[in-house]
N, CA, C and O atoms as a GROMACS GRO file, in nm:
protein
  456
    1UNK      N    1   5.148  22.573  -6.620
    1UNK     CA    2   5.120  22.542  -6.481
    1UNK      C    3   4.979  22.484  -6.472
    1UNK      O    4   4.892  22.533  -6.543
    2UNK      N    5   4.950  22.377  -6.385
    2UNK     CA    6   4.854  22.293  -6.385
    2UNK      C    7   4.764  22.396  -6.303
    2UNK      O    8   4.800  22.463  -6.206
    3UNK      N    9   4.613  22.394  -6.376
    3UNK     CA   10   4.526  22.497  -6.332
    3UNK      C   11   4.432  22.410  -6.201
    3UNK      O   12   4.346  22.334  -6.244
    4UNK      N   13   4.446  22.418  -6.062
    4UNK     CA   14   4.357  22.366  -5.942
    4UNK      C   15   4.214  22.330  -6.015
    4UNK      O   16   4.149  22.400  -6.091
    5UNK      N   17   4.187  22.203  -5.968
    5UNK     CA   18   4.034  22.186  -5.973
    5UNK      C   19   3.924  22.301  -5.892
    5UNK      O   20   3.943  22.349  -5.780
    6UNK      N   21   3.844  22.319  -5.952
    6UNK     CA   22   3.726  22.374  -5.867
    6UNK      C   23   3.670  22.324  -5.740
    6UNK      O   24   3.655  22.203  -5.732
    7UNK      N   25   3.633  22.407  -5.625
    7UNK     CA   26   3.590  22.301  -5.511
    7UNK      C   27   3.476  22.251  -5.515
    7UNK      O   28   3.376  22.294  -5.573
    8UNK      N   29   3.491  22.142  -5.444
    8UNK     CA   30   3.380  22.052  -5.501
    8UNK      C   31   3.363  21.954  -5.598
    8UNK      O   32   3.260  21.892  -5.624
    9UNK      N   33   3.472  21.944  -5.651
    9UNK     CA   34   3.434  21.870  -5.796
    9UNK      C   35   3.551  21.752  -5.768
    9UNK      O   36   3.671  21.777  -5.775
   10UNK      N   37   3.502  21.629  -5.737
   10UNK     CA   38   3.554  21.542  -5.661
   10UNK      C   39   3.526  21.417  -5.833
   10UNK      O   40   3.445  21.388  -5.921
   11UNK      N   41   3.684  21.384  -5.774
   11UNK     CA   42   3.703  21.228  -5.888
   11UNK      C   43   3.747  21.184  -5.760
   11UNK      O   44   3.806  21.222  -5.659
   12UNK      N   45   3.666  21.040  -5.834
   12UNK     CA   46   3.702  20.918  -5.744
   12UNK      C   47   3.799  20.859  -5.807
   12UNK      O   48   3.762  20.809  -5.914
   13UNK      N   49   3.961  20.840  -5.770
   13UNK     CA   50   4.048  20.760  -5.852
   13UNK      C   51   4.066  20.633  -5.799
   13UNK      O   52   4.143  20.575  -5.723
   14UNK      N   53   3.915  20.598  -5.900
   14UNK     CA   54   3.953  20.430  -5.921
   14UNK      C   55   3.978  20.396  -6.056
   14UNK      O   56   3.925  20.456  -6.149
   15UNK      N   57   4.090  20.259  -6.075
   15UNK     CA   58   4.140  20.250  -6.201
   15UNK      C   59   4.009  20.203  -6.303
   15UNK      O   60   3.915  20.154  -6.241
   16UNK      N   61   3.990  20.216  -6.474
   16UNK     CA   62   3.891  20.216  -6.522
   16UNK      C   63   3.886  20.026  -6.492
   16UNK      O   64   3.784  19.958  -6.486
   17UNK      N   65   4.008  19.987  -6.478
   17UNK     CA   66   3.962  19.812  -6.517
   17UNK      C   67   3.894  19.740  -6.410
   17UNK      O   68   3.887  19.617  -6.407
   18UNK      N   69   3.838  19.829  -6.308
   18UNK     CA   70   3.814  19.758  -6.195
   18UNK      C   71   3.718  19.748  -6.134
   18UNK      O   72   3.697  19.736  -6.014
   19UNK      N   73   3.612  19.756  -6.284
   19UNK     CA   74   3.489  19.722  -6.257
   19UNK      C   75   3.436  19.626  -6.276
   19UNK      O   76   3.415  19.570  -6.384
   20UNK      N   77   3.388  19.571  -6.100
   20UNK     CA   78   3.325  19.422  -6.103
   20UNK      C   79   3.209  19.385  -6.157
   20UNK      O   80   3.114  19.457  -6.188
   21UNK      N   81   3.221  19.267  -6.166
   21UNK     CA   82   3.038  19.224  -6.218
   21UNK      C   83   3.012  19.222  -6.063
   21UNK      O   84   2.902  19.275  -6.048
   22UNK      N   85   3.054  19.191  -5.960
   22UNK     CA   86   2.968  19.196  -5.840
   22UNK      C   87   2.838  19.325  -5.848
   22UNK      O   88   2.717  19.325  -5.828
   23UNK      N   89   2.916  19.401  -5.880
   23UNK     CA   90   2.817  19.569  -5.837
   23UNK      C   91   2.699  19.547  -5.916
   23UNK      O   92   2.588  19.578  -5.875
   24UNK      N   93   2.721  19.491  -6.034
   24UNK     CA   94   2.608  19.473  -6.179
   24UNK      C   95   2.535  19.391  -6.095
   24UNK      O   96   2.427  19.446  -6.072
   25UNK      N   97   2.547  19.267  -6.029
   25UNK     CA   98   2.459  19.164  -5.942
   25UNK      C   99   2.400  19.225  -5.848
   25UNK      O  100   2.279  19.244  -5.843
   26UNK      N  101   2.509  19.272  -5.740
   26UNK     CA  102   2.463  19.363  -5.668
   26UNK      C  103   2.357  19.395  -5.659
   26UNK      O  104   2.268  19.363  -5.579
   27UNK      N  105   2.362  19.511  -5.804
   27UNK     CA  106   2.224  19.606  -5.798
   27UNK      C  107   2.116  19.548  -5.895
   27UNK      O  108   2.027  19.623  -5.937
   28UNK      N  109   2.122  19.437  -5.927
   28UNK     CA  110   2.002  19.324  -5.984
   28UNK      C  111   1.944  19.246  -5.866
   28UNK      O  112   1.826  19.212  -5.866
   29UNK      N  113   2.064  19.206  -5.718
   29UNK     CA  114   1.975  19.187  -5.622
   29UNK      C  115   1.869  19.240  -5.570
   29UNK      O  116   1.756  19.199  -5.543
   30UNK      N  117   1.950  19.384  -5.554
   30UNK     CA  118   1.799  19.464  -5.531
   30UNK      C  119   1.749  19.516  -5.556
   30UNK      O  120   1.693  19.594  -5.479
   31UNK      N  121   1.723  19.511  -5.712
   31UNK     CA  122   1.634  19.557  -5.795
   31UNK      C  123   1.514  19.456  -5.770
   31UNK      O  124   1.395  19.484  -5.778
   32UNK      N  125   1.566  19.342  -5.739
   32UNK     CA  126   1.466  19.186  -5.798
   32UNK      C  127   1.428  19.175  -5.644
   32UNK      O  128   1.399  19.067  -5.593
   33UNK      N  129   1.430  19.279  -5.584
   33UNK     CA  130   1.396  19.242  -5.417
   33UNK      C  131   1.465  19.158  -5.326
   33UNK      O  132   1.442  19.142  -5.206
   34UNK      N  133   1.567  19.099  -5.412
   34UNK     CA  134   1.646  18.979  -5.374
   34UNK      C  135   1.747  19.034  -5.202
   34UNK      O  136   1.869  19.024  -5.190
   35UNK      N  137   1.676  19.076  -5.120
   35UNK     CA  138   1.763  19.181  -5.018
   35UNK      C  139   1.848  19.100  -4.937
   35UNK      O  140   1.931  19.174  -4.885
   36UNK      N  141   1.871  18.945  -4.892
   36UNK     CA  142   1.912  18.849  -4.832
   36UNK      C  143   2.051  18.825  -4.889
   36UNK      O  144   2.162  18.811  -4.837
   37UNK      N  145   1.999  18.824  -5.037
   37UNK     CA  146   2.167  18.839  -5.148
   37UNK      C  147   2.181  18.920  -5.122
   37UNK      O  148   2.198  18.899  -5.002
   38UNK      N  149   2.191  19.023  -5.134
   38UNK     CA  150   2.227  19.166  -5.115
   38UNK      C  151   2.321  19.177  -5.003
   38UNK      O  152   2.437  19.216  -4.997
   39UNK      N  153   2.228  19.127  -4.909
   39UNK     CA  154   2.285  19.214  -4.792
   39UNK      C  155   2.472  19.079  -4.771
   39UNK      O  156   2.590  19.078  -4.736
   40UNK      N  157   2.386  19.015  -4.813
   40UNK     CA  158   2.529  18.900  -4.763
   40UNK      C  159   2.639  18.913  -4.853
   40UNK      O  160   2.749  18.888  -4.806
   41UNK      N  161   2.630  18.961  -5.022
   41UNK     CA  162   2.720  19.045  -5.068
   41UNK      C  163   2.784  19.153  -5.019
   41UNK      O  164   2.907  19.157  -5.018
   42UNK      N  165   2.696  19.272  -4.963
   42UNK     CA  166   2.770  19.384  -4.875
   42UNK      C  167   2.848  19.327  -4.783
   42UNK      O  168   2.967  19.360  -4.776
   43UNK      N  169   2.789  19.224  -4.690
   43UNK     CA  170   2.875  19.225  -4.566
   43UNK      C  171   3.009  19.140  -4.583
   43UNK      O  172   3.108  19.146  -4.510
   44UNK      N  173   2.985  19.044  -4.715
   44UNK     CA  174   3.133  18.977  -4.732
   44UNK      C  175   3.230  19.084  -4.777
   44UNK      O  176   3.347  19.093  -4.740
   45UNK      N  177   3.159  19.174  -4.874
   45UNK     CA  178   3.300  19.259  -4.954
   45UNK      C  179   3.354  19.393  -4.786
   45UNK      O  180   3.466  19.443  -4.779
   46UNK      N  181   3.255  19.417  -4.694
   46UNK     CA  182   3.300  19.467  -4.605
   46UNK      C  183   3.383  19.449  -4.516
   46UNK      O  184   3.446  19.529  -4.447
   47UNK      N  185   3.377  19.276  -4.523
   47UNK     CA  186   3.477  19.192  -4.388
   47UNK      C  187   3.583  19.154  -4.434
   47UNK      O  188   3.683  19.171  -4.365
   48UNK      N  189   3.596  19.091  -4.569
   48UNK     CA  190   3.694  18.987  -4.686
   48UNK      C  191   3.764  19.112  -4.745
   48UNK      O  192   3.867  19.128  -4.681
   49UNK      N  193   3.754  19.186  -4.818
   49UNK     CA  194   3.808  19.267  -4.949
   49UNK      C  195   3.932  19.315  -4.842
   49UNK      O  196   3.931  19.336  -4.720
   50UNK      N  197   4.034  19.322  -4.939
   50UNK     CA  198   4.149  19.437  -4.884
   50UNK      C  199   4.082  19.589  -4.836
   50UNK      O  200   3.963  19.618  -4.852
   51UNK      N  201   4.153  19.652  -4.792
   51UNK     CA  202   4.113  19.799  -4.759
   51UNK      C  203   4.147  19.874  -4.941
   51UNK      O  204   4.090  19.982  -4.943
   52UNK      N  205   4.203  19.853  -5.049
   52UNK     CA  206   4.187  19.900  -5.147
   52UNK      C  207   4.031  19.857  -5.224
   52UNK      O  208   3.949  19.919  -5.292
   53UNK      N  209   4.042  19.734  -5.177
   53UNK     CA  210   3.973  19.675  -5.238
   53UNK      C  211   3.784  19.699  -5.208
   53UNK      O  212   3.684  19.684  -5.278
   54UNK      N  213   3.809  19.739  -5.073
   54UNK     CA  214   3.687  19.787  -5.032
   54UNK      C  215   3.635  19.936  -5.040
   54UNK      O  216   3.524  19.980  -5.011
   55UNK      N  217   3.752  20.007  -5.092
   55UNK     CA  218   3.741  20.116  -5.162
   55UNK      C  219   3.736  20.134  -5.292
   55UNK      O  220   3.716  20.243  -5.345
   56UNK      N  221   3.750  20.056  -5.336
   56UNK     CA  222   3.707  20.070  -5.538
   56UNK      C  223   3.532  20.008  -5.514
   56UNK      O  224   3.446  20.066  -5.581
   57UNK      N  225   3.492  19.913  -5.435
   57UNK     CA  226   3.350  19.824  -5.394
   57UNK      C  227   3.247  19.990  -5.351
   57UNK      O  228   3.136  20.008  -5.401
   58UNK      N  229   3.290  20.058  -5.287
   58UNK     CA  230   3.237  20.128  -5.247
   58UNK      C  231   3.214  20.256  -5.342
   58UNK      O  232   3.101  20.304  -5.354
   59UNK      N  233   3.338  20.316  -5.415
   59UNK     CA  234   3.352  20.388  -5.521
   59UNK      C  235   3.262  20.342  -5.633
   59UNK      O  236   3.197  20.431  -5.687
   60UNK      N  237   3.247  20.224  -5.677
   60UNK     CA  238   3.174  20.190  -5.791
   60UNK      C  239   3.012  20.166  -5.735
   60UNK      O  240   2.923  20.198  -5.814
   61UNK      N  241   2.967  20.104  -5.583
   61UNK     CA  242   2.863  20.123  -5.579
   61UNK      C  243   2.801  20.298  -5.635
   61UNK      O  244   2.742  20.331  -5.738
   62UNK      N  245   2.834  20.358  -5.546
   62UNK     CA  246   2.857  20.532  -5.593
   62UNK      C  247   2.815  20.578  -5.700
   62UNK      O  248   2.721  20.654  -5.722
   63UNK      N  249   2.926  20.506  -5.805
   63UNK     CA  250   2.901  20.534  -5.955
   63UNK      C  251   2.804  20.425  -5.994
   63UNK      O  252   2.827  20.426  -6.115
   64UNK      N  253   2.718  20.337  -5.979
   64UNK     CA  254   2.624  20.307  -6.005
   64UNK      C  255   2.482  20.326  -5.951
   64UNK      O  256   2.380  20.272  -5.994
   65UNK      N  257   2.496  20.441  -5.817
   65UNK     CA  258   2.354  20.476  -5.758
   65UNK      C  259   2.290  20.419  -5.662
   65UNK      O  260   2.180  20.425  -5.609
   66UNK      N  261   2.428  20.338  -5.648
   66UNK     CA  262   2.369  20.232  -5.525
   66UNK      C  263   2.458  20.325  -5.379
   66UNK      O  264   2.560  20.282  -5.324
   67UNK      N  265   2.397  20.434  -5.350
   67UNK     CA  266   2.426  20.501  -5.256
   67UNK      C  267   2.408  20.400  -5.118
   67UNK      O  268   2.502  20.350  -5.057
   68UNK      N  269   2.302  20.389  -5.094
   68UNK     CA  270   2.252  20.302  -4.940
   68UNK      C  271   2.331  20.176  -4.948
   68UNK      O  272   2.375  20.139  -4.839
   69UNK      N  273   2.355  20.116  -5.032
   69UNK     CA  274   2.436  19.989  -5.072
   69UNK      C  275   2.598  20.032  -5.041
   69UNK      O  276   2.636  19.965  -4.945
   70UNK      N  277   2.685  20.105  -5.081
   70UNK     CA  278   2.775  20.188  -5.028
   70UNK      C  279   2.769  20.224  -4.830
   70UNK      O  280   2.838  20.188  -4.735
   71UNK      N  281   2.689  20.281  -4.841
   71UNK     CA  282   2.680  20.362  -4.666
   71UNK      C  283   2.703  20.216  -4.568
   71UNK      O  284   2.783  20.197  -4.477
   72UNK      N  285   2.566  20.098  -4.646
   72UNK     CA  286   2.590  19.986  -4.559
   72UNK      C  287   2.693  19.899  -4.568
   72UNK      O  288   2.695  19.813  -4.480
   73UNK      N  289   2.815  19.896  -4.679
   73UNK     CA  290   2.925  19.845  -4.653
   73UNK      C  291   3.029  19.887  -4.584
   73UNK      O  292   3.120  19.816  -4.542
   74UNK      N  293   3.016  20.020  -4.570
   74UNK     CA  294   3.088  20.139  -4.505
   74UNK      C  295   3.092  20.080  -4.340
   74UNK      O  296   3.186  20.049  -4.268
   75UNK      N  297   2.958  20.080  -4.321
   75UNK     CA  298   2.887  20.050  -4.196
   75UNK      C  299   2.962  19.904  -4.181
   75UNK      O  300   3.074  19.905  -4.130
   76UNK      N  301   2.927  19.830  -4.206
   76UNK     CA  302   2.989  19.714  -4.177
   76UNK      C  303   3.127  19.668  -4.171
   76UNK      O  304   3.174  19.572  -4.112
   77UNK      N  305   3.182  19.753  -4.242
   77UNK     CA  306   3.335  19.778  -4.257
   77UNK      C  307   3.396  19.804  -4.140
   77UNK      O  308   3.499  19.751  -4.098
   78UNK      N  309   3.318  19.901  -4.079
   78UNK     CA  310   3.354  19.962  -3.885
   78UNK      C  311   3.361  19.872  -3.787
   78UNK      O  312   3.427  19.884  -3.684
   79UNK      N  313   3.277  19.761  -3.825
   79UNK     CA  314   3.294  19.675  -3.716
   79UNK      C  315   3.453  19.560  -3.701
   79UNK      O  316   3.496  19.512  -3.596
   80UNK      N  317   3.516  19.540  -3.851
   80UNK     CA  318   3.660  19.493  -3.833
   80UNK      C  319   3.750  19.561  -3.746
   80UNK      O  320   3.744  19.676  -3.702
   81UNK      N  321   3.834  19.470  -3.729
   81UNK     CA  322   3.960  19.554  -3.598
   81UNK      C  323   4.026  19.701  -3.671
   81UNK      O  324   4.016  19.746  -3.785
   82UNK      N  325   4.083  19.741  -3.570
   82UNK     CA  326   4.122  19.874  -3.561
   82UNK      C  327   4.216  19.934  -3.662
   82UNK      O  328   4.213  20.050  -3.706
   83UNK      N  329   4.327  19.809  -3.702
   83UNK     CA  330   4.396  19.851  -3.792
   83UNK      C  331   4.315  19.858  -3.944
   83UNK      O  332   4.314  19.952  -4.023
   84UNK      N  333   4.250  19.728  -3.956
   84UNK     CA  334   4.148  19.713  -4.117
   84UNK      C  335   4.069  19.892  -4.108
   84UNK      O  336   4.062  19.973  -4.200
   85UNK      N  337   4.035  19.903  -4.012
   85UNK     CA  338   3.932  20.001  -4.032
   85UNK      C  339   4.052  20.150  -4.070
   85UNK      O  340   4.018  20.247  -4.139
   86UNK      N  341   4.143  20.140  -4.027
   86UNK     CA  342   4.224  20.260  -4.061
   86UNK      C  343   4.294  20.219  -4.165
   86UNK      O  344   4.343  20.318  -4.220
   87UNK      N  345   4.317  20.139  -4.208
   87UNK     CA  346   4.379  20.085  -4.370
   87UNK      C  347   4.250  20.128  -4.426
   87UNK      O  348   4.242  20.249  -4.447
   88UNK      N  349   4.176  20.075  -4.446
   88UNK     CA  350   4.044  20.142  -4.527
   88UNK      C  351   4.009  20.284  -4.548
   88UNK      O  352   3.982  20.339  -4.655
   89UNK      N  353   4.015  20.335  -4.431
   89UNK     CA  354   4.001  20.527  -4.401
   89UNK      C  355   4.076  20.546  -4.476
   89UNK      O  356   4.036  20.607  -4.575
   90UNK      N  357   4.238  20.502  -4.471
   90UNK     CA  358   4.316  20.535  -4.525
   90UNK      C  359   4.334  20.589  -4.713
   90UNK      O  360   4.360  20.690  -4.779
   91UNK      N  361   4.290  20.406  -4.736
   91UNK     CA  362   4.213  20.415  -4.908
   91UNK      C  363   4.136  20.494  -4.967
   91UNK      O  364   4.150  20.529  -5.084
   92UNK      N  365   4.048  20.530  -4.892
   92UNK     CA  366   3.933  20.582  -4.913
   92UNK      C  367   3.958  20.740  -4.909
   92UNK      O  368   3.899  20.809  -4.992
   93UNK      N  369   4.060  20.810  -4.801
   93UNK     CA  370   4.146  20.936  -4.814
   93UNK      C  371   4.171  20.953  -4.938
   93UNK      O  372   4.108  21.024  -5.016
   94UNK      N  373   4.310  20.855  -4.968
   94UNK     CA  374   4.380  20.886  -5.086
   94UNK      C  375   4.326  20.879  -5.207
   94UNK      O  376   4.385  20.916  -5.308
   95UNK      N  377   4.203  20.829  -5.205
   95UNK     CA  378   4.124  20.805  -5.349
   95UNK      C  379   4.017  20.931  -5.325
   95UNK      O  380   3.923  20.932  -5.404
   96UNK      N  381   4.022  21.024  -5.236
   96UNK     CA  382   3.910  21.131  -5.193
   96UNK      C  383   3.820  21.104  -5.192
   96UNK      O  384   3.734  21.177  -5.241
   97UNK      N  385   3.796  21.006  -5.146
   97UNK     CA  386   3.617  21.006  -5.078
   97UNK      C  387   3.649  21.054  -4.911
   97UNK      O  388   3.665  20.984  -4.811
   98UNK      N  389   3.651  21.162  -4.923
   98UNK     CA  390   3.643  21.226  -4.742
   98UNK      C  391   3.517  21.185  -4.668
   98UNK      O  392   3.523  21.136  -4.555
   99UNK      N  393   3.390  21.210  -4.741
   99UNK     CA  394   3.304  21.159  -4.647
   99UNK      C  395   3.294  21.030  -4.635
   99UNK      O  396   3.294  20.995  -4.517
  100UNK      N  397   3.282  20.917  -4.736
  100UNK     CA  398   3.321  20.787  -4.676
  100UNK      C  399   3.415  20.690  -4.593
  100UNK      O  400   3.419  20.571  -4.564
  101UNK      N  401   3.522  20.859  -4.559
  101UNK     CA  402   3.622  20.782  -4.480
  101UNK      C  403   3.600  20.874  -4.340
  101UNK      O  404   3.655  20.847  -4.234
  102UNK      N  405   3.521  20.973  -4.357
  102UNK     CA  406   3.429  21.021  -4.238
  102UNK      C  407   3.332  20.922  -4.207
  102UNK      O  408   3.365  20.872  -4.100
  103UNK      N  409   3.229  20.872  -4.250
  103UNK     CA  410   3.141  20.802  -4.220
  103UNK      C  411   3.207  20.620  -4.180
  103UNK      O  412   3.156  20.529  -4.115
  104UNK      N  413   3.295  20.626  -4.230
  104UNK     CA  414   3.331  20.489  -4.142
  104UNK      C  415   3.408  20.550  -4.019
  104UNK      O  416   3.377  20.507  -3.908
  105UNK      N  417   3.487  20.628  -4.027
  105UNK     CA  418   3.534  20.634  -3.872
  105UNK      C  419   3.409  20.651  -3.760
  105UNK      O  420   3.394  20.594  -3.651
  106UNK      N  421   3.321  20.756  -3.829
  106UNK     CA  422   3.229  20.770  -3.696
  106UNK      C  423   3.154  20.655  -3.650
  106UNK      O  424   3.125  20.638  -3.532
  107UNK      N  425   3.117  20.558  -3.765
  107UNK     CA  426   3.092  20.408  -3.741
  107UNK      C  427   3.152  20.376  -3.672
  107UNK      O  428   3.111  20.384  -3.556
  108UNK      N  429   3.261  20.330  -3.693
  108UNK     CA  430   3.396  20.292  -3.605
  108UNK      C  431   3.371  20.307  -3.434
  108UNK      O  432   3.341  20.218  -3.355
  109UNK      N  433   3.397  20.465  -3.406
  109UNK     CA  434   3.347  20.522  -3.292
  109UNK      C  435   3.249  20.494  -3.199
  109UNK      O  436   3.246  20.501  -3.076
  110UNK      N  437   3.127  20.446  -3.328
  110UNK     CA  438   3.042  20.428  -3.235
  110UNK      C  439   3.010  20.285  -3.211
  110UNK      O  440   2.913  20.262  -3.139
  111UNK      N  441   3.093  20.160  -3.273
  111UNK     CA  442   3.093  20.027  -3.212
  111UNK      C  443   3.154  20.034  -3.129
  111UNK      O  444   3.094  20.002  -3.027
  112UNK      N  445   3.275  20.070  -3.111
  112UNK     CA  446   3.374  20.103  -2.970
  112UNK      C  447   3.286  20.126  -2.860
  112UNK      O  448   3.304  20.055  -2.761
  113UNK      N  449   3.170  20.231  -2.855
  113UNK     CA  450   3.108  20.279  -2.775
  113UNK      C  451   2.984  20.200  -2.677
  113UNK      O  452   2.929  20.213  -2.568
  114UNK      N  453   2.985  20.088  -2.826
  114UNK     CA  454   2.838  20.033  -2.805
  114UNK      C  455   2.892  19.873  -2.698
  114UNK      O  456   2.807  19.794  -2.656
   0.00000   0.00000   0.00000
């Protein structure tokens, strides 16, 4: 019988082949101060990418430390229509990132608001 994970101890299931060179650029943009690239990388893979697709972008920022780089695609992600943004939550569920699919809804919420 399969023994439960411990709580807390969270895998991100993204497949191993689906790591982009974007993220490697990515985080050479802003390493090199380059923040203009940067930011216009985040906001395309936030608006363009499938909702899987913006969940492996976000998963691998993660696993490379690019936390704030993550939060702000997240962020930008909230502002697409209603269904993208719940296809995404959605991804981001089933691959267990709960708080990144917390933190875009409340995004979400609060463009609605604004």
């Amino acid at each position: 019988m399969p023994v439960p994970l411990p709580e807390g101890d969270r895998h991100l299931t993204t497949p191993a082949d689906a790591a982009w060179p974007e993220i490697r650029t990515l985080a050479e943009s802003l390493s090199a101060g380059r923040s203009r690239d940067a930011d216009i990388m985040m906001w395309s893979a936030a608006t363009t990418l499938s909702a899987r697709d913006v969940q492996i972008f976000v998963a691998q920022c993660r696993a490379a430390g690019l936390g704030k780089a993550a939060d702000q695609v997240i962020t930008n992600a909230a502002r697409r229509d209603a269904q993208a943004v719940l296809n995404i939550a959605s991804a981001l569920h089933t691959s267990e990132q709960y708080a990144d699919a917390g933190l875009l809804l409340a995004a979400a919420a609060q463009e609605e608001q604004a």
